[in-house]
N, C-alpha and C positions, 0 to 999 in steps of 0.2 A: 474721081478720087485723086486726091495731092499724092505726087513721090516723094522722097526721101530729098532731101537737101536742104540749104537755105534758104529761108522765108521771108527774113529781115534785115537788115541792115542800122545801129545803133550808133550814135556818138552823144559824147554828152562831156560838157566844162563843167566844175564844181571850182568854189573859193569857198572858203573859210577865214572867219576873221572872229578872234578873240579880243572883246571887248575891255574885262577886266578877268578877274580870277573866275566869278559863277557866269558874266552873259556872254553869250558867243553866238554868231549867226554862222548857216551853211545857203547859198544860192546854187540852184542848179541851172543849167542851159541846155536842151539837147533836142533833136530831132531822131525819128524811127519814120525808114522810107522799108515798104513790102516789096519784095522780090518776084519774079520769075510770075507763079502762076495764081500766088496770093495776090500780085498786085492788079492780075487779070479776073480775079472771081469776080460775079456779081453781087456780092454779098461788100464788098469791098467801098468804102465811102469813101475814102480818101488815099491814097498811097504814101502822105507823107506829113506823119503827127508830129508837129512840135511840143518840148516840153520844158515850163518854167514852173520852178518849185523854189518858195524861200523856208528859211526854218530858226526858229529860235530857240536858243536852247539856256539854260538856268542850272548850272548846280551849286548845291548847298550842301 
């Protein structure tokens, strides 16, 4: 059974950039590495998820 504490460790960059008045994009960047005894389970595939996310956005 896991104790009590920290499991994860997050960081993550964002930008934003406004196009015109409705288009605008958000990019994300970031990685998540598991700690202590999460990063030791056997259930565990990887210790350290990268993450890229783009997004587009429209208002009217």
């Amino acid at each position: 059974m896991a104790g009590a504490g920290w499991y994860e460790a997050a960081v993550a960059l964002t930008w934003d950039h406004q196009f015109n008045a409705q288009w605008g994009v958000t990019s994300m960047l970031g990685a998540t590495q598991l700690l202590q005894q999460a990063a030791r389970s056997p259930l565990t595939e990887r210790k350290t998820s990268p993450t890229v996310a783009v997004y587009a956005s429209y208002r009217y």
